[in-house]
N, C-alpha and C positions, 0 to 999 in steps of 0.2 A: 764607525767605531774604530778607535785609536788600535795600534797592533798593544802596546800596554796593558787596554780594557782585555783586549782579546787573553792576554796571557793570565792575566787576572780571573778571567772568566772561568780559563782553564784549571788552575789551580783549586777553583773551588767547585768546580765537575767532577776532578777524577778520583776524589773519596767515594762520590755516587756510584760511578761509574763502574769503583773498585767492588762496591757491594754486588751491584747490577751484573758483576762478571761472574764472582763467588755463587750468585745464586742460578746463572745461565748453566754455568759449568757443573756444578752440582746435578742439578736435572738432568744432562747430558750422561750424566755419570751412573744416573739413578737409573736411567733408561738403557744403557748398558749392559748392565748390572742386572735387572729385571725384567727383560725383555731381549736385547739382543745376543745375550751371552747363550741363549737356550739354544741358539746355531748349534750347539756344541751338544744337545739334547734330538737335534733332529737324522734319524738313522732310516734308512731303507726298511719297510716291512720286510721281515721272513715271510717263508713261504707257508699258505696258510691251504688246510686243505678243506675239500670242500666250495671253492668260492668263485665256481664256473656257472656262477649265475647269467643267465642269457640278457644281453643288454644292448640299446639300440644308440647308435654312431648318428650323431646329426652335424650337417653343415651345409650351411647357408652360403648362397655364391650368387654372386652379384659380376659376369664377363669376365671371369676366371678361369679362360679356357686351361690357356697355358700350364696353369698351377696345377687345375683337375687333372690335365693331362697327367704330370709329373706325379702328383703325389696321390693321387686317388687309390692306385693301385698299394700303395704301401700302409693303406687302413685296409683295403678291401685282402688283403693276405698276410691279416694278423695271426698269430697264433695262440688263437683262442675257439673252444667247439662251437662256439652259437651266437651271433651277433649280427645284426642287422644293420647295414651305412642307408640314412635315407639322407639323400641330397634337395635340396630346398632349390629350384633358381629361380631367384630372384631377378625379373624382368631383363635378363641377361639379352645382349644383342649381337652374341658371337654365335661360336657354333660349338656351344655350350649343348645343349637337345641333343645333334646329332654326334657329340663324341657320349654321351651317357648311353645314347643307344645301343653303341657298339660296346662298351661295358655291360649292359646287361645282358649282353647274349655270351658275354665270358663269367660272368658274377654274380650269381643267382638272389644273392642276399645283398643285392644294391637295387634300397628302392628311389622314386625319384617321384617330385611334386614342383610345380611352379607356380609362381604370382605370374599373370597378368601383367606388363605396365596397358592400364586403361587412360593413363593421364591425369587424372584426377586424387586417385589415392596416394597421400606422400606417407612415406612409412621408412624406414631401414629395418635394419637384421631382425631387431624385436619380432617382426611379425611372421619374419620366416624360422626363425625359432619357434615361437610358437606353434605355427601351422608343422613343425617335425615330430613337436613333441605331442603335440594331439593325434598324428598318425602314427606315430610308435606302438610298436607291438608288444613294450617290456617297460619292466617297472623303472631298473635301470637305463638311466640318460646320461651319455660320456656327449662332450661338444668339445668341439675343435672348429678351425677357421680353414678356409680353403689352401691358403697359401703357408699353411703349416703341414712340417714332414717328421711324423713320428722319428725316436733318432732306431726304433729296434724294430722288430717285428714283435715284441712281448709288449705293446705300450699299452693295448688294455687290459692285459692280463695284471703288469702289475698297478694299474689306476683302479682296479676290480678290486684291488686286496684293500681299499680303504672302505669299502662298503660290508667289510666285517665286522666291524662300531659302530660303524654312523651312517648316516643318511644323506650325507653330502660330504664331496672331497672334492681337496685344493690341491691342483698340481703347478708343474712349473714350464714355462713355456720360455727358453733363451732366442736369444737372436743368433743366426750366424756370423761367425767372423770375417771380419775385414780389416786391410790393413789402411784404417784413417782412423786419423783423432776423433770426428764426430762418433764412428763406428762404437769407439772405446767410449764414448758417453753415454751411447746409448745402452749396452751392452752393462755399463756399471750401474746405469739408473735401476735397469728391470734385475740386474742382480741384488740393488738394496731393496730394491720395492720388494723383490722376493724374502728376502731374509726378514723382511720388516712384517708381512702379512702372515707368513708362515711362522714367527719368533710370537704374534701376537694370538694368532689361534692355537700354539703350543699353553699360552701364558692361561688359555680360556676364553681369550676375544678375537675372535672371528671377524674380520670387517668387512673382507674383499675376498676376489677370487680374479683370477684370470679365464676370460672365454676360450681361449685358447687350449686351456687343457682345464677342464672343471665337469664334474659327474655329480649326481643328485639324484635322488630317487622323484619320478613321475609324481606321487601322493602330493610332495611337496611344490611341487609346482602348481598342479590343482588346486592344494587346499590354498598358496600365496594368489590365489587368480591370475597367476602367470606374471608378466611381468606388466601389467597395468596400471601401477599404481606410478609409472614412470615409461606410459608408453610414447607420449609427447617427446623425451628428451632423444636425440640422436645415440649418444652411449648410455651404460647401465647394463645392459643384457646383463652381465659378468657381475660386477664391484655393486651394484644400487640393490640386485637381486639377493646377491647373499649375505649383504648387510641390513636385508630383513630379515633374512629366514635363519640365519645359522645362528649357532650358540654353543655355549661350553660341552655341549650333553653331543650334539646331533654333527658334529664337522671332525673332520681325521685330515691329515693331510700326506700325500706321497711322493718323496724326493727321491727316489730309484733311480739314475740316470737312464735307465732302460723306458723309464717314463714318461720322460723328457719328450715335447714336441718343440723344433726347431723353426723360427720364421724366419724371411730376410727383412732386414733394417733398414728404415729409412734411409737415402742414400744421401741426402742434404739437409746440412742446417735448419733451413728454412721449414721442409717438410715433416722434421720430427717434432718441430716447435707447436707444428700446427696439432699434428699428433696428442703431443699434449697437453696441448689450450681443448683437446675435445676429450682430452681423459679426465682432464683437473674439472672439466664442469659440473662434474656428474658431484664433487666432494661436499657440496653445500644440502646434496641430500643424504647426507650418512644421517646415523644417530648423535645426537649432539656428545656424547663420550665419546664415541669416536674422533670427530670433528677436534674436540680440546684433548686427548690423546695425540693425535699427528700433528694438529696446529701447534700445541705444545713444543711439539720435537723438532719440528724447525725454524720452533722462532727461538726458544732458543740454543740451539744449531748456529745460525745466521749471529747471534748474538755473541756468541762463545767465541767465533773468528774474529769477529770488525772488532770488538774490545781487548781480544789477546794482541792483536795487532797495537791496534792505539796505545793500550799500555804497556806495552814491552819496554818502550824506552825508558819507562817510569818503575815500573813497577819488578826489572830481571831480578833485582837482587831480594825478592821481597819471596821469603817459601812456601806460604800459601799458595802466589800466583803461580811461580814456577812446578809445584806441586801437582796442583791442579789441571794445567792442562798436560804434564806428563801422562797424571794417570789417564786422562780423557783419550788421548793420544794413540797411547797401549792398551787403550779396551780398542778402538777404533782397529788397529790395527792386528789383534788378535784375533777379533771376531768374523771381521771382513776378509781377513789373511783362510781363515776356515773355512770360511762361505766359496770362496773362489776354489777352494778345493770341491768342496762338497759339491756346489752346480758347476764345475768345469770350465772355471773361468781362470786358470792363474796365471795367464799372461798377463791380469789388469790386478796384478798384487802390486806393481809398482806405482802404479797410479792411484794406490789409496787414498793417500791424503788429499793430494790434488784435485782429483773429482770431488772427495765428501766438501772440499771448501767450495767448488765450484758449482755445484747442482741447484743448492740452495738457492743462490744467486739467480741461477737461470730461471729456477722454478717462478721466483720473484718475479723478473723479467716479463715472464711467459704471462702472469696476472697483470701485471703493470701494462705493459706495449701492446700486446697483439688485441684487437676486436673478438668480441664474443661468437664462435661459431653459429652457423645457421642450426637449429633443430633439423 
């Protein structure tokens, strides 16, 4: 093709192209507007009295000596009257047993169960989840992961106050800081994925939850048959579970900073990619509104970039275009600018735009390039 045809080609592309941006941008704008703006709707429960209902602490651990070590103690010296931590170990091959033992002669309310590795059974977390929630002694179920460190001593006192409504609550789980680029991707991803889940159970839709910090009432685990209906797949515990069971009526959610459980972040590129090539697999079993909900928002996201881009040199002087991604711009950066207040992120307010161009991409990538994790 002559570079001529090519120019030609172009001319008669970017009236499409002009529409295909108007209607990217618009959506963007619509979901802003109706969903992410509600950041500005999401406030710390008051204190409510009454709501020392007794509730059992589970976590799963798979040769997490080191973690248990550190952070065991900062659930097992909550302050709260009556709560049970029962630890799961999963086929651990440290000396995982003999530090729990020495915890229970200091921790009356630390109970403790294991799998087996027999060789033959392949299973993850699902099953020691499970097997915690079947020995639990209370109707109330708070989860947490091993290598997460409440940021207070009140974390389940205030993740209790969302079982004042409802029957399931979404909490928020940040990474620790570091000072690397990657650090700051990771860290802005789980801050949007935060604002995104929590903006969307605010709106009435419920998709997801993080295992890291998520409570539920025991019924509902029962009456869902646990998590079997996705016990094949490696992830799900968390996101596949509560986008069965939750709904407008039955989910609260708790953004208290006292609530907060802290992890550490992937330390390389490579490994958080992997991260989440095994978080994105689980999305192909959401509810199909969900699925065209998020699929919706960043395609077109991804779309809103690559054509502001392309048409910039065509189209600066034109006030729709230039219009339109101002406002997209200043919701982006109002809402997000909030959020990073609100979860205690605002050293990554300068990297707003930057990252929301960039995640997109990666997310692509991350479908595109890497092979399908093992179950």
């Amino acid at each position: 093709m002559k570079f001529e045809d090519i120019l030609l080609f172009w001319e008669v592309l970017k009236p499409i192209l002009f529409i295909v941006f108007i209607i990217a941008a618009s959506i963007q704008i619509l979901y802003y507007l109706f969903f992410y703006l509600r950041v500005f709707t999401l406030k710390p429960k008051k204190s409510i009295d009454n709501i020392f209902e007794p509730v059992s602490v589970i976590v799963a651990a798979h040769n997490e000596y080191d973690n248990l070590k550190k952070n065991l103690p900062l659930i097992l010296e909550q302050n709260y009257p009556e709560f049970e931590l029962i630890l799961i170990n999963d086929r651990s091959e440290d000396a995982t047993e003999q530090l729990i033992a020495g915890f229970q002669e200091k921790y009356k309310n630390l109970r403790y169960t294991f799998i087996k590795n027999n060789g033959k059974l392949r299973h993850g977390k699902k099953l020691a989840i499970t097997l915690g929630v079947k020995a639990s002694k209370y109707e109330n179920i708070l989860l947490t992961d091993a290598d997460c460190q409440p940021s207070t001593a009140n974390w389940i006192s205030e993740m209790m106050k969302g079982f004042s409504s409802s029957d399931i609550v979404l909490g928020y789980g940040p990474y620790s800081q570091k000072n690397t680029f990657i650090n700051k991707i990771i860290r802005y991803d789980t801050l949007f994925i935060a604002m995104q889940y929590l903006s969307f159970a605010k709106a009435g839709i419920p998709y997801m939850g993080i295992g890291r910090n998520l409570a539920y009432k025991k019924e509902i685990f029962v009456k869902n048959k646990g998590l079997s209906s996705h016990a094949h797949l490696r992830s799900g515990d968390d996101d596949l579970f509560i986008n069965e069971v939750a709904n407008s009526n039955n989910t609260a959610i708790v953004i208290d900073p006292e609530s907060f459980v802290y992890s550490e972040p992937e330390a390389t590129f490579k490994d958080w990619i992997w991260q989440k090539k095994r978080h994105l697999t689980t999305f192909n079993r959401y509810k199909n509104k969900h699925k065209l909900l998020l699929g919706t928002e960043v395609f077109s996201r991804e779309l809103f970039y690559i054509l502001a881009l392309s048409l910039l040199n065509n189209y600066y002087n034109n006030y729709i275009f230039i219009i339109l991604i101002i406002i997209r711009i200043l919701l982006l950066i109002i809402s997000l600018s909030y959020a990073t207040i609100l979860f205690k992120e605002p050293r990554l307010k300068i990297f707003i735009i930057l990252l929301d161009f960039l995640l997109p991409f990666l997310n692509f990538c991350v479908h595109l390039i890497y092979p399908k994790p093992k179950r």
